[in-house]
C-alpha positions, 0 to 999 in steps of 0.5 A: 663359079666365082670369077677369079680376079687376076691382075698382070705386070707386064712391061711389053704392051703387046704381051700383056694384052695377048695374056689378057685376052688369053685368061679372058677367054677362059673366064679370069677377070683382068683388074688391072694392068701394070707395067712396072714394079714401082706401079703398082707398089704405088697403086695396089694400096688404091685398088677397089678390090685385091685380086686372087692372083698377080701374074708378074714378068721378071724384068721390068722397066724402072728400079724395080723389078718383079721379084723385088715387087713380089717381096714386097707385096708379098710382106703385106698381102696374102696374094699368090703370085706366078712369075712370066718370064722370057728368063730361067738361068741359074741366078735369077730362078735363084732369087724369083725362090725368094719371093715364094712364088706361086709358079713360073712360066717361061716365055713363049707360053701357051694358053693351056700352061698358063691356065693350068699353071694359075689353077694349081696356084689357086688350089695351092694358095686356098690349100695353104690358108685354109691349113693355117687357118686351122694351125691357128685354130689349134694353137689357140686351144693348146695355148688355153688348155689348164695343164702344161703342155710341150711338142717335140720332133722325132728327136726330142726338140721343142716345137711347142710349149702353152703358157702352163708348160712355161709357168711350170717350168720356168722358161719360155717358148721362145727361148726353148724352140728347137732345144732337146727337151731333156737338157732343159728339164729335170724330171725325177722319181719321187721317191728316188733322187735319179734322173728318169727319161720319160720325156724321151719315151715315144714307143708308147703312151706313157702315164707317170703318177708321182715325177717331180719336174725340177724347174728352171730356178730349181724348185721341185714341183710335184707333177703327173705327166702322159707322154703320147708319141705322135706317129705318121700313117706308116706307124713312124714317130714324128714327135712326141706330146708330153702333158703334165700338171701341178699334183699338189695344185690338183689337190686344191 
């Protein structure tokens, strides 16, 4: 098994050379040890190696404390970081959530607390990248895909929109993130002037041949759309997939 390499931000000697011995024991390579924020913000850059994990105490000595210093390294580095602290009122577990710690460990702590405490934020921490890892994955296929293709919520608002979707329509991802889909864009019969809500159909798959999508700029684009609900494993909707193309570009 690889060797997890952990650095400790403790300002009190005897403390954190009683956790260094403590994950040594259960075979955790100790990289460095800092006793202040301003430390090793300074020095983290300069490290041969970054480590797996950064256990931080909460009150440090100098202007910086831990939670700051989390922040702050958290903005830059992808590295887990479990809070050791003598403190758990109100305020500071408070402001140590804004640093998205990976744990918390109130003082006096026990070897096996802490062991376990660091495996699940190791787990935790290799989970997330590799779900985001694949998050990209996918974006970037959707993204490439030749037909337009838009996500919703349960209740209609756009998650996601490729470039297609945004040639198509005329308004960008950015833009139309968290809106109803419906109060964006007008989809009609093709032989009939009405307004229809095929967007909104998350019962089942629904394949429409001849809709005309009534762009942002009000052109009428002649389009084939499938709507394919998204559903939990409960058979509950989540959302709502809605893939369309230029009928007339098809032709070409």
């Amino acid at each position: 098994m690889e060797e997890k390499k952990i650095i400790i931000v403790e300002d009190e000697t005897l403390v954190s050379n009683d956790i260094r011995e403590s994950l040594k024991n259960v075979g955790y390579k100790i990289v460095s040890i800092f006793n202040s924020g301003e430390e090793i913000l300074n020095s983290i850059e300069e490290l041969d190696e970054l480590p797996d994990l950064i256990l931080m105490d909460i009150r440090l000595k100098g202007k910086i404390d831990g939670i700051k210093a989390a922040k702050e390294i958290r903005k830059k580095y992808d590295i887990p970081i479990i809070f050791l602290t003598a403190f758990c009122d109100n305020d500071t577990l408070d402001r140590a959530k804004e640093a998205s710690p990976f744990g918390y460990i109130i003082k006096p702590y026990n070897e096996k607390e802490l062991y376990a405490t660091i495996e699940v934020a190791l787990y935790k921490h290799k989970a997330d990248k590799i779900l985001k890892e694949r998050e990209e994955w996918i974006n970037a296929i959707l993204k490439s895909i030749g037909d337009a293709l838009i996500a919703t919520d349960s209740k209609g608002h756009i998650l996601f929109m490729n470039e297609m979707a945004e040639k198509l329509t005329g308004w960008k991802a950015e833009e139309v993130k968290g809106k109803k889909m419906n109060s964006l864009f007008k989809i009609l019969e093709d032989d009939e002037n009405s307004t229809i809500s095929s967007f909104d159909s998350f019962s089942s798959i629904n394949i429409s041949e001849n809709l005309i999508l009534v762009a942002r700029n009000g052109e009428k684009i002649k389009i084939r759309e499938n709507a394919t609900p998204i559903k939990d494993e409960k058979g509950n909707i989540k959302g709502i997939v809605v893939v369309f193309y230029n009928r007339e570009m098809a032709k070409v």
